[in-house]
VEXLUMLUM-154855 format. One record per atom (N, C-alpha, C): x, z, y negated. Coordinates in steps of 0.02 Angstrom, whole numbers, padded with zeros to 5 digits, always signed. Each point is the difference from the previous one (the first is absolute). Layout:
BEGIN
XZY ...
//
This chain:
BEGIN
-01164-00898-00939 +00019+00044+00056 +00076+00008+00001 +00024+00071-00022 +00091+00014+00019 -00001+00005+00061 +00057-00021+00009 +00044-00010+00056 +00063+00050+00029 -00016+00068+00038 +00042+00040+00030 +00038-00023+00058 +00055+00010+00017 +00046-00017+00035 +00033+00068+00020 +00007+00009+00044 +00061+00066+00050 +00023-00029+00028 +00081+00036+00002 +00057-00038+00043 +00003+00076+00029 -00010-00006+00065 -00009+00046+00051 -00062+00047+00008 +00001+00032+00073 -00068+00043+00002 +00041+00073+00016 +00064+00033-00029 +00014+00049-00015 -00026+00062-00010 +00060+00071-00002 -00066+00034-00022 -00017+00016-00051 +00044-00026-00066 -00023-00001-00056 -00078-00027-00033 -00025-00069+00062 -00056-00024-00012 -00049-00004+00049 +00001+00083+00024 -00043+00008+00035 -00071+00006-00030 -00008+00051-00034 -00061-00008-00044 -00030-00050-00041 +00051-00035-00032 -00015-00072-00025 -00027-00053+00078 +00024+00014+00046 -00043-00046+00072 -00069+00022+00019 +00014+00050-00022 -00091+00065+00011 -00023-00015-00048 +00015-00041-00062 -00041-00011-00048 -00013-00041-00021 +00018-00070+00043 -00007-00077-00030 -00078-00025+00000 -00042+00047+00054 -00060-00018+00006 -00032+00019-00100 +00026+00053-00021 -00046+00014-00075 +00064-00061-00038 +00053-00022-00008 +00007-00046-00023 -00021-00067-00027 -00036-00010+00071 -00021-00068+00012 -00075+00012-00011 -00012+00050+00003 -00085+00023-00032 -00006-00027-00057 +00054+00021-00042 +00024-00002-00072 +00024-00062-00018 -00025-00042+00055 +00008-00094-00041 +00084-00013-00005 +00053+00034+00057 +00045-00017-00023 +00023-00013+00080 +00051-00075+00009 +00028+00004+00055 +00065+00047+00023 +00003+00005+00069 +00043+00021+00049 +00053-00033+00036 +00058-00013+00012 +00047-00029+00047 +00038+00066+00025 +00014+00024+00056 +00076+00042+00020 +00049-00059+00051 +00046-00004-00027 +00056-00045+00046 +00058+00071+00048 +00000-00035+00042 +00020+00053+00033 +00038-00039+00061 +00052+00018+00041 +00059-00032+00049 -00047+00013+00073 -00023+00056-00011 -00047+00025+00091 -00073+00019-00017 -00030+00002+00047 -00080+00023-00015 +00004+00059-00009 +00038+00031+00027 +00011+00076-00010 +00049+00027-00054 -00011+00061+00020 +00043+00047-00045 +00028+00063+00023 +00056+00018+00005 +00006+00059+00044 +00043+00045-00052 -00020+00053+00020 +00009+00077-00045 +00067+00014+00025 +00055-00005-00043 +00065+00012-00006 +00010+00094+00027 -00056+00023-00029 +00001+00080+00033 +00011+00019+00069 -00032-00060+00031 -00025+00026+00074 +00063-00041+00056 +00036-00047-00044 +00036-00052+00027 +00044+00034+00050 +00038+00056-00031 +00023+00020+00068 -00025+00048+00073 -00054+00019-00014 -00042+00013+00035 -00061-00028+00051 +00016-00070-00016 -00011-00054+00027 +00062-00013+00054 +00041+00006-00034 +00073-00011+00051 +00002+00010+00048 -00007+00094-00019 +00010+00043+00070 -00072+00003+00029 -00036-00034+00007 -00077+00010+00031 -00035+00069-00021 +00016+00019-00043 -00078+00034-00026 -00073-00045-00020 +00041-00042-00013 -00062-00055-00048 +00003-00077+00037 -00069-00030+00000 +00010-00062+00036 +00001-00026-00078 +00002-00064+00014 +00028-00042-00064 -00077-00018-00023 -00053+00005+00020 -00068+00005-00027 -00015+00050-00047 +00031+00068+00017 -00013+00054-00020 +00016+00004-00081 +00091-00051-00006 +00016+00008-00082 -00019-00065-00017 -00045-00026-00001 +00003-00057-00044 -00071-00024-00025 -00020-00031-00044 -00056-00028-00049 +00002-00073+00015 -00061-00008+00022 -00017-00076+00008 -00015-00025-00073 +00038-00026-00024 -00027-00022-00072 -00027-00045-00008 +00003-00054+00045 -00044-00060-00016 -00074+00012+00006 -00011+00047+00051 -00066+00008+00018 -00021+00051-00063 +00023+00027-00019 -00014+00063-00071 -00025-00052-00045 +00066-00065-00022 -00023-00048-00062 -00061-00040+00013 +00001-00035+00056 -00055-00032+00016 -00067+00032+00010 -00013+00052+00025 -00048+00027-00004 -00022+00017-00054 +00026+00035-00060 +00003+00003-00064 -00029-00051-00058 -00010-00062+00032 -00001-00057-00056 +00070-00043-00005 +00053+00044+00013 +00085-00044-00040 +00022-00071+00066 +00031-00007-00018 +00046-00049+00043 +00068+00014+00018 +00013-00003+00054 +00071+00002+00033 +00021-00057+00021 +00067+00021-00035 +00029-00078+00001 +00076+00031+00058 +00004-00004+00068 +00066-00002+00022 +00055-00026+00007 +00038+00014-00059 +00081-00026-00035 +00038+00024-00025 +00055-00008-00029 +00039+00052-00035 +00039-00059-00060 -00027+00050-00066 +00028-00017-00059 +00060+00003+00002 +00040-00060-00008 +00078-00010-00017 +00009-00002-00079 -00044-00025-00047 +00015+00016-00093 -00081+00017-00025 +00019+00027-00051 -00026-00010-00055 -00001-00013-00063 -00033-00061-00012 -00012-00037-00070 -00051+00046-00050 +00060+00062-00051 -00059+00017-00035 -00040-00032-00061 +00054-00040-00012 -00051-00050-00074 -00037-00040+00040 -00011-00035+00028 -00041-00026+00032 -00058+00029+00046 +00014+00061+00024 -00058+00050+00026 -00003-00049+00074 +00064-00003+00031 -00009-00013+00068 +00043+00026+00049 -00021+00000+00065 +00025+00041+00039 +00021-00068+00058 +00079+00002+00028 +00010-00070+00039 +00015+00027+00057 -00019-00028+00069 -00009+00041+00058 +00059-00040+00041 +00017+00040+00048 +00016-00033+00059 -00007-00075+00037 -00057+00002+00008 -00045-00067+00017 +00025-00031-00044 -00005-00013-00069 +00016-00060-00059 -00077+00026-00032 -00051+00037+00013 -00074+00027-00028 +00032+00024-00087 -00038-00032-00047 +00016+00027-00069 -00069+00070+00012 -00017+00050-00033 -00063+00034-00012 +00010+00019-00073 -00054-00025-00040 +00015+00028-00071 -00035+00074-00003 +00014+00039-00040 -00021+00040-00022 -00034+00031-00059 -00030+00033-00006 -00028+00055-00075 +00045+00066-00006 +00004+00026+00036 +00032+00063+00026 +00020-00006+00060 +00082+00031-00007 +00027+00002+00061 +00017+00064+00034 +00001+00016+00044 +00037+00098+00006 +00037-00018+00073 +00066+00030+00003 +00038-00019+00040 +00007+00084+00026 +00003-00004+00089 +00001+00067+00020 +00061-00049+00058 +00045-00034+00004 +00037-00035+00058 +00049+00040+00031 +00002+00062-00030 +00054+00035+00050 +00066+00005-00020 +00036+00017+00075 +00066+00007-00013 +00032-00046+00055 +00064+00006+00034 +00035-00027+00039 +00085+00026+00027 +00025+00001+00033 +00045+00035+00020 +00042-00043+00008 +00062+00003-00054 +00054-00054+00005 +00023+00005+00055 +00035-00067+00034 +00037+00012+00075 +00058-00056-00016 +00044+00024-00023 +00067-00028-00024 +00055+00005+00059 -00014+00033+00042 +00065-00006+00069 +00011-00041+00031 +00049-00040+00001 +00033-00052+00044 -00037+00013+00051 -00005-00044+00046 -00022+00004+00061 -00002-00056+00034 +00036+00013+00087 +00014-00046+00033 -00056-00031+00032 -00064+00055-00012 -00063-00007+00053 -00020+00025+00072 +00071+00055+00009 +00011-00001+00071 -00056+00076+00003 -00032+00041-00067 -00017+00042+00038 -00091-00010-00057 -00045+00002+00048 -00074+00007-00063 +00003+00068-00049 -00008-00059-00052 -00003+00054-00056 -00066+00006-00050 -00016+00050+00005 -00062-00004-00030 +00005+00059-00079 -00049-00011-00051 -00024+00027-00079 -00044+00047+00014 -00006+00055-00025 -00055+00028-00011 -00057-00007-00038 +00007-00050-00045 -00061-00052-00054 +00021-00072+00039 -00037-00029-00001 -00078+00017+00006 -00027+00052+00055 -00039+00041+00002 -00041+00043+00066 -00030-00027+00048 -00012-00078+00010 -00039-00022+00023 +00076-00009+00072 +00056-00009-00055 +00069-00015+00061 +00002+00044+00050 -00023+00066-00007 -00007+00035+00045 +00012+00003+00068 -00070-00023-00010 -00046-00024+00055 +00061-00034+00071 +00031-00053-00041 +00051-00047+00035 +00068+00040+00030 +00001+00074-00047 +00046+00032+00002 -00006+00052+00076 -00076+00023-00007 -00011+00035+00033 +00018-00018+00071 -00037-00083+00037 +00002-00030+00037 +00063-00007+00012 +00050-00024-00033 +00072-00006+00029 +00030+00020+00004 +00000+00081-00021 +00006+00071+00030 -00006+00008+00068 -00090+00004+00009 -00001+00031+00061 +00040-00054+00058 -00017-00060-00015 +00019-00055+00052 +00084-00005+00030 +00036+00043-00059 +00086+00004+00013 -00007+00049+00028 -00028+00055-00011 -00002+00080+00010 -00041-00013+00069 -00002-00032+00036 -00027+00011+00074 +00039-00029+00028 +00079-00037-00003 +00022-00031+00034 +00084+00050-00001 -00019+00035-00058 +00081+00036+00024 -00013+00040-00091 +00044+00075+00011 +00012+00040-00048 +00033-00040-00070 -00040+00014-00053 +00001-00029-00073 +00053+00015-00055 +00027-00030-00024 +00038+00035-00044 -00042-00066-00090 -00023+00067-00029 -00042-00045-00068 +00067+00022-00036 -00002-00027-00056 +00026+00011-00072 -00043-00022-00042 -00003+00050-00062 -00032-00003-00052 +00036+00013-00049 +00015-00069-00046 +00040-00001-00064 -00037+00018-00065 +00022+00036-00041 -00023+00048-00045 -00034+00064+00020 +00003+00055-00060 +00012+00071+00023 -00072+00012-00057 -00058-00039-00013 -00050+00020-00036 -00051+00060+00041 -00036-00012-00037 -00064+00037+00024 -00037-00045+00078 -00001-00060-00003 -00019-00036+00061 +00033-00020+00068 +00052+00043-00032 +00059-00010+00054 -00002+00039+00039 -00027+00074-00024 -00004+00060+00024 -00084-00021+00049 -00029-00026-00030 -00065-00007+00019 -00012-00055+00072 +00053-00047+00001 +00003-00049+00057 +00030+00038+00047 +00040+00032-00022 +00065+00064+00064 -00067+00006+00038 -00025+00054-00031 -00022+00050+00025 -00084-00017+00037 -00026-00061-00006 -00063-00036+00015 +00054-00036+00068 +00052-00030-00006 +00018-00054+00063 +00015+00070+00049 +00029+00042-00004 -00014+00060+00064 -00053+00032-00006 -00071-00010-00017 -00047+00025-00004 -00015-00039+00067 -00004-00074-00037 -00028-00071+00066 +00017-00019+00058 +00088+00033+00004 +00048+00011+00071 -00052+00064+00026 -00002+00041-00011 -00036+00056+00046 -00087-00034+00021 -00025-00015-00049 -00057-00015+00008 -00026-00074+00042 +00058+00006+00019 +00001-00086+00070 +00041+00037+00059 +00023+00072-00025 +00068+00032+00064 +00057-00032+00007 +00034-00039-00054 +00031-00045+00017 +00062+00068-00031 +00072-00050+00047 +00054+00055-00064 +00003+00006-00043 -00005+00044-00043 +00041+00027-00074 +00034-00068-00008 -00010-00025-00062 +00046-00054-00030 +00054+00021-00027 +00049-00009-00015 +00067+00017-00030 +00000-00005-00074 -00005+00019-00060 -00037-00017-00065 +00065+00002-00043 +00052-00034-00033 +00012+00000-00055 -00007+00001-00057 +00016+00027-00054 -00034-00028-00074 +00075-00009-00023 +00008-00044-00042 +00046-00012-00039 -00017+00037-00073 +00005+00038-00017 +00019+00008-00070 +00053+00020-00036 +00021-00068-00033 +00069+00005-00037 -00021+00049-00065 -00052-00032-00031 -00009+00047-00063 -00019+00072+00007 +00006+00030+00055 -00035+00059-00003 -00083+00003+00030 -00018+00031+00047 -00067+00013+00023 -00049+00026-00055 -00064-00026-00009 -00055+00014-00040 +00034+00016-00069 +00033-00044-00026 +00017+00023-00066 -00052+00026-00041 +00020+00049-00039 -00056+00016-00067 -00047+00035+00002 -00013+00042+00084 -00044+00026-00003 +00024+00074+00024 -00051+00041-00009 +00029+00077-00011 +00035+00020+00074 +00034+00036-00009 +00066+00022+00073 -00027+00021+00030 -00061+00039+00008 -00045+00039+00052 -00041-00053+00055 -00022-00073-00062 -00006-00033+00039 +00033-00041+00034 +00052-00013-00019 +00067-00033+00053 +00018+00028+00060 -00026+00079-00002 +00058+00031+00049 -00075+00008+00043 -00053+00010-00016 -00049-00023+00054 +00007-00065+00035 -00011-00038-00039 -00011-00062+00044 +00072-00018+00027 +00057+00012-00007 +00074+00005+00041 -00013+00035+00053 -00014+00079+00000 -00018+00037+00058 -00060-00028+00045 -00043-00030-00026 -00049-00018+00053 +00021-00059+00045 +00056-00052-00043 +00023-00058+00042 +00039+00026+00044 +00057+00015-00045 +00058+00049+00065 -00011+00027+00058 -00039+00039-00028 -00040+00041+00066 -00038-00075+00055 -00011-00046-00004 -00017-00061+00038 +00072-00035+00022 +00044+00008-00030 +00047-00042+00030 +00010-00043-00059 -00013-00033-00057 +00007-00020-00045 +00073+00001-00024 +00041-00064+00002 +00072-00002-00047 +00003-00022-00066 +00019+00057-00040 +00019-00062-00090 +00078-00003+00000 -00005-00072-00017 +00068-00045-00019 -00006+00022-00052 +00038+00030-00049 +00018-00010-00071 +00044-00056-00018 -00038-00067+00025 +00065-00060-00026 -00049-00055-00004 +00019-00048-00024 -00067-00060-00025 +00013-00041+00060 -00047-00023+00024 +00014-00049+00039 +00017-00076-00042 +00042-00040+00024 +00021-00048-00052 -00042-00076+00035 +00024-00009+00083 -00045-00042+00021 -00012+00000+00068 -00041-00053+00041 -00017+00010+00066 +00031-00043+00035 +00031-00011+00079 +00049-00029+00019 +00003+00011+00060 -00014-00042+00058 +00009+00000+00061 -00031+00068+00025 -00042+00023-00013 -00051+00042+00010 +00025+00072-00023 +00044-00012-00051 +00004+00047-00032 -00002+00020-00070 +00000+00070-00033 +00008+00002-00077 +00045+00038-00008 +00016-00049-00051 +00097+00015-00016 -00013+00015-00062 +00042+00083-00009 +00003+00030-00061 +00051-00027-00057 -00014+00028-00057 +00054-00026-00073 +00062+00033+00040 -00007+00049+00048 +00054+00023-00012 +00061-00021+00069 -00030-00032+00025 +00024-00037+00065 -00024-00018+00059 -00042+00084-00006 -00052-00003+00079 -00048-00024+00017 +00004+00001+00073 -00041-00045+00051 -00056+00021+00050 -00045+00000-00031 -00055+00073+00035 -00041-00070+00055 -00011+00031+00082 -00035-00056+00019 -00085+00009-00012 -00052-00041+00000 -00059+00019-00031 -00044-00049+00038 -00062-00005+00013 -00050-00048+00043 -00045-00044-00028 -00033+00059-00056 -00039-00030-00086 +00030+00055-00049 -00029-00036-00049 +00024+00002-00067 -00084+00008-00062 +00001+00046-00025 -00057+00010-00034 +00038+00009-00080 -00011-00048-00050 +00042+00021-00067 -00066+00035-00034 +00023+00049-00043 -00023+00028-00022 +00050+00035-00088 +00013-00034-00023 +00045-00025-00066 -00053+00017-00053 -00058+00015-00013 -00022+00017-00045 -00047-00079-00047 -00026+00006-00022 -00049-00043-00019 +00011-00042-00060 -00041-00059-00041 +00022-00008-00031 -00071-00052-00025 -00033-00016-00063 -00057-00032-00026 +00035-00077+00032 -00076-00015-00004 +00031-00088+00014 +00016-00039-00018 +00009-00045-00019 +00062-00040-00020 -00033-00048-00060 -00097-00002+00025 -00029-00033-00024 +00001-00011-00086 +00004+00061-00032 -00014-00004-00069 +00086-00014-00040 +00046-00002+00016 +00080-00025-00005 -00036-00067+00019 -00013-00016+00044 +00015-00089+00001 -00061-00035-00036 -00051+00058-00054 -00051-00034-00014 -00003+00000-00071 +00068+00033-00012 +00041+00013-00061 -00045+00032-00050 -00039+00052+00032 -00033+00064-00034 +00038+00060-00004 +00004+00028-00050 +00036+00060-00028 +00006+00054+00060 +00065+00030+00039 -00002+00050+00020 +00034+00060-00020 +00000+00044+00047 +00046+00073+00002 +00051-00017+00020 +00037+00062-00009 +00071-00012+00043 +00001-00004+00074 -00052+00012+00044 +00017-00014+00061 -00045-00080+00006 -00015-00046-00038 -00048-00036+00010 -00093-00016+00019 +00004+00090-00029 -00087-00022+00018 -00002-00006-00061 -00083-00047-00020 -00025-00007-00058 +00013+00050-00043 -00003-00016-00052 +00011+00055-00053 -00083+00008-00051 -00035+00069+00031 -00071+00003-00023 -00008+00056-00054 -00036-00004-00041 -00002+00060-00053 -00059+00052+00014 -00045+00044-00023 -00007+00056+00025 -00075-00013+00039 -00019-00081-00025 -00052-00001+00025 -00001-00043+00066 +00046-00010+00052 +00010-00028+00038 +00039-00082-00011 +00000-00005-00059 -00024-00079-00032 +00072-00028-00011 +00015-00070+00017 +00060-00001-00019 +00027-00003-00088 +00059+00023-00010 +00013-00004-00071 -00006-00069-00018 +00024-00063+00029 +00026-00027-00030 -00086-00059-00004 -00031+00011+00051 -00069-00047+00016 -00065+00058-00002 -00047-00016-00034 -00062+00041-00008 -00041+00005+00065 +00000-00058+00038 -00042-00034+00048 +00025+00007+00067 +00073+00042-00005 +00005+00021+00078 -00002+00065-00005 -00012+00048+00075 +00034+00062-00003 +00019+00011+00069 +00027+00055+00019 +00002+00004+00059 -00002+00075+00031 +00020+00011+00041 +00020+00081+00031 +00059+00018+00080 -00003+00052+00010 +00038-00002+00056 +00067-00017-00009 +00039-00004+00070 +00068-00015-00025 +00036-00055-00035 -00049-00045+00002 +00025-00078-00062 +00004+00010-00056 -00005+00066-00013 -00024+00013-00092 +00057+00063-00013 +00013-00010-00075 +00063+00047-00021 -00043+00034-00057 -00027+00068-00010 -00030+00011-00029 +00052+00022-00066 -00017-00038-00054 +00051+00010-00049 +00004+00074-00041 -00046+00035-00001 -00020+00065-00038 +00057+00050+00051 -00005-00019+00072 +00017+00054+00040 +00027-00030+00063 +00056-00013+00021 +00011-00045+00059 +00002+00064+00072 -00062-00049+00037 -00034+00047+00058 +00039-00019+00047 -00006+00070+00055 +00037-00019+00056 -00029-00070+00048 +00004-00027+00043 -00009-00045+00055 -00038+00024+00039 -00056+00073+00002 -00046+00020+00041 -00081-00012-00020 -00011-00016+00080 -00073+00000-00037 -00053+00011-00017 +00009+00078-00044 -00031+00041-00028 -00014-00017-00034 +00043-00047-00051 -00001-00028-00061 -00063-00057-00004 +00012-00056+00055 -00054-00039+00015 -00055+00028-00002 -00026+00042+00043 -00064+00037+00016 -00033+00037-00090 +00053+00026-00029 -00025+00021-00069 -00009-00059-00038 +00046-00050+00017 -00049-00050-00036 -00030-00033+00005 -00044-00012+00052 -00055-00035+00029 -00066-00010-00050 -00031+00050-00013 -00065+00013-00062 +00025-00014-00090 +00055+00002+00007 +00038-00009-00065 -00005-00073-00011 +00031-00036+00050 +00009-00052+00007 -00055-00052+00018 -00066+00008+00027 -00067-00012+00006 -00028-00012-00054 -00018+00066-00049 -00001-00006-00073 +00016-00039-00032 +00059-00013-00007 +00039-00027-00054 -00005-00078+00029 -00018-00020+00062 -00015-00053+00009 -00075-00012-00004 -00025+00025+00013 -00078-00033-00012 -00022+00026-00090 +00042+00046-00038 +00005-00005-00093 +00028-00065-00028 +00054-00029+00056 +00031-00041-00053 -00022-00080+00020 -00073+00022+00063 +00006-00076-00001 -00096+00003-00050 -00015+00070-00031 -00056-00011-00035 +00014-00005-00061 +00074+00025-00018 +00004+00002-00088 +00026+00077-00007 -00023+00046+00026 +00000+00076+00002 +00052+00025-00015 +00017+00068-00036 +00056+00030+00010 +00047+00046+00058 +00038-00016+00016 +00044+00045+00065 +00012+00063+00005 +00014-00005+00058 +00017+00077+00005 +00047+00021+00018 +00035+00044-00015 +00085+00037-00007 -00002+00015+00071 +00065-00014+00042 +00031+00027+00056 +00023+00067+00017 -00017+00044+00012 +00039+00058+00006 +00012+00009+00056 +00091+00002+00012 +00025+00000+00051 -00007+00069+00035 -00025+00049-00019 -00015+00075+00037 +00081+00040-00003 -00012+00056+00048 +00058+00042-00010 +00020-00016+00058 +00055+00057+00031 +00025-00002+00066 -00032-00024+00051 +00004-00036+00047 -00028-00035+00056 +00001+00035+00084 -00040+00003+00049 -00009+00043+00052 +00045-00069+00041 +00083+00042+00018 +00047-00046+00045 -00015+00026+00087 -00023-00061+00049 +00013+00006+00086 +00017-00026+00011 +00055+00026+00038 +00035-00045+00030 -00022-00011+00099 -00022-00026+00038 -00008-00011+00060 +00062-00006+00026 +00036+00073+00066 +00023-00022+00024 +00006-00007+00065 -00049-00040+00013 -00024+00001+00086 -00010+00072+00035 -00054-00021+00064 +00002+00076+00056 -00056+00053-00050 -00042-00056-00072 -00042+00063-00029 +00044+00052-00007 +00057-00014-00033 +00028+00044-00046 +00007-00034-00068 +00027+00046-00064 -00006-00053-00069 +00030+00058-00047 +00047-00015-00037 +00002+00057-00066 -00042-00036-00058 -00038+00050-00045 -00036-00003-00047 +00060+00017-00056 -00020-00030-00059 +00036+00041-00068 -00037-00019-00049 -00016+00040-00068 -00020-00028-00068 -00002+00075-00037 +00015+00001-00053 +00065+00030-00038 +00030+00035+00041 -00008+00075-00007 +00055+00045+00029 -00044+00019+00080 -00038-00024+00006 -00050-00003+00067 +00043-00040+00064 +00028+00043+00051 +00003-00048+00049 -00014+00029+00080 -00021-00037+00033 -00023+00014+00082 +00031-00061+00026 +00003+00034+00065 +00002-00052+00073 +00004+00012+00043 -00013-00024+00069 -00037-00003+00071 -00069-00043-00002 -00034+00032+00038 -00069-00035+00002 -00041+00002-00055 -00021+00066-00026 -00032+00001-00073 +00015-00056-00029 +00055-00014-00021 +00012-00068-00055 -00022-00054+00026 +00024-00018+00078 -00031-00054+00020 -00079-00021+00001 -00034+00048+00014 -00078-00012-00001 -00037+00015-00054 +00039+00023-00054 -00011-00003-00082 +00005-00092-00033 +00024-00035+00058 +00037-00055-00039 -00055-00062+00032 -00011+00043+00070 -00035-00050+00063 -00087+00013-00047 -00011+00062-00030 -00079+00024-00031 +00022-00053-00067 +00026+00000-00052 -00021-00038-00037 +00021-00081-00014 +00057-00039+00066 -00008-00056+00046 -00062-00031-00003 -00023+00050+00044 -00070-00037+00037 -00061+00013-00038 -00007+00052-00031 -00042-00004-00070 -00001-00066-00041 +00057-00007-00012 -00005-00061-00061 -00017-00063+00030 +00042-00013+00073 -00024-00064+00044 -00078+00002-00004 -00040+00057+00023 -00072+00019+00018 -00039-00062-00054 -00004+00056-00069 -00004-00045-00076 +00018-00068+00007 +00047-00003-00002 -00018-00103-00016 -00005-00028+00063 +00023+00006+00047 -00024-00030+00069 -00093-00008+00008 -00026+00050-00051 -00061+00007+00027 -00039-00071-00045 +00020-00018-00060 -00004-00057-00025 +00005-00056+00061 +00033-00018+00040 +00003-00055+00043 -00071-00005+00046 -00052+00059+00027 -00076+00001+00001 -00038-00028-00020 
//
């Protein structure tokens, strides 16, 4: 009997969780290790924020998916991996050996700013932080007018703006005061039509961009590189993402940003017996953006190639697809759409994003039955 192992219930291994029951048909065991019972859909995260979505709505009970299934859930979180040895060392001090391993663990949001502690600061990874975010929002925001800052000028930055005055109206509370810091420039890299939408839709809210980095936090404030002293209540970083740390300290081959380094069949180069997907993985043929479009295309790829390689079978090639369908949520059920020279926004985009959201939740949520 081989021995499968997942490090996370992601959405790279969503279909591989919908499919452990024919695994284990197939005379082969199941483990998923995983930090929460759940799993929550990075799509919907800020839409969760601003109360469109209860926190039931984005997330996958995974333990109940594995267990029902035949597999085992083990709740912990892998700190190494031993690949000559085919073990996985947990948190707890738990060794789990393995046959096959496939790692879907995510990403994480560096938070490098000094800080005195004087103001809560919360990540946008994990999604589950949310939740905590949401709450200590509304709880300041009923006792007197808000002033947030949000450091970095990404795509989620735009997306927390515009969801935290979604959640001020939708309690009646005041308009929050919204900063973004972006030193590097707002939404780098993406086409000017869509910058100057999602600029005009904040602006038009009251929305300020700093063009200056924030350097650190300090007596309840954030103090720019460049001297200044903006006052602020919370603090949401939003700096952009980054694979986890896990496969560097497990001294498995990576990319240049540190995710695994996998070849075309999900698989790592350097070990036959792991693979992975999602943002922990540097796809070496083609280095993918950090969205998770990418995950979702490789879900069935990655299923395959795990239940081939724990029979003997041959794999199957990854194809990363073409251009990808970009939404951005920015609160109030508004949203700009873009993918190639295609772009919208107002409501259309938003309920283009909210229809195939809740579509995909529908699908694997319905596994937890």
């Amino acid at each position: 009997m081989s021995h499968l192992v997942l490090l996370g219930g992601g959405h790279a291994h969503m279909t591989t969780l919908a499919g452990i029951d024919s695994l284990v048909q197939a005379s082969h065991k199941v483990s998923v290790i995983g930090p929460s019972e759940y799993h929550y859909y990075s799509g919907m995260g800020p839409g969760m924020l601003g109360g469109t979505y209860k926190s039931r709505d984005i997330r996958f009970h995974t333990s109940r998916v594995v267990e029902k299934n035949g597999g085992t859930f083990i709740l912990d979180t892998a700190i190494r991996i031993d690949p000559t040895a085919q073990v996985v060392h947990l948190k707890s001090g738990q060794e789990v050996p393995y046959d096959v391993l496939s790692c879907n663990v995510g990403s994480y949001v560096p938070d490098k700013h000094p800080t005195d502690g004087s103001l809560p600061v919360f990540t946008v990874k994990p999604i589950s932080g949310l939740i905590a975010a949401r709450d200590t929002f509304l709880d300041l925001a009923k006792r007197k007018p808000l002033t947030v800052a949000i450091v970095g000028g990404g795509p989620s930055a735009a997306e927390i703006a515009g969801n935290l005055l979604q959640l001020a109206k939708l309690f009646r509370l005041p308009p929050p005061k919204v900063k973004i810091f972006a030193g590097g420039g707002f939404i780098k890299g993406f086409p000017s039509m869509v910058i100057e939408l999602i600029e005009r839709s904040l602006n038009r809210r009251g929305v300020e961009f700093i063009l200056d980095y924030s350097n650190r936090i300090q007596a309840g404030q954030i103090i720019t590189t460049s001297g200044q002293w903006h006052e602020a209540d919370m603090v949401f970083m939003c700096t952009g993402v980054r694979p986890s740390p896990l496969f560097k300290d497990s001294s498995i081959e990576t990319g240049p940003d540190n995710g695994m380094l996998v070849n075309r069949f999900l698989q790592s180069v350097q070990y036959d017996t792991i693979f992975g997907g999602g943002d922990c993985i540097y796809f070496k043929d083609q280095p993918l953006d950090k969205v998770g479009v990418y995950a979702v295309r490789q879900n069935q790829v990655l299923f395959k190639n795990l239940a081939a390689r724990l029979d003997g079978k041959p794999l199957k090639e990854f194809d990363p697809g073409g251009k990808y369908l970009l939404i951005f949520n920015l609160g109030e059920k508004t949203g700009v759409l873009h993918k190639g020279s295609f772009t919208i926004t107002g409501k259309p985009a938003f309920y283009c994003k909210h229809f195939i959201d809740t579509r995909f939740m529908r699908k694997f949520q319905a596994y937890e039955k």
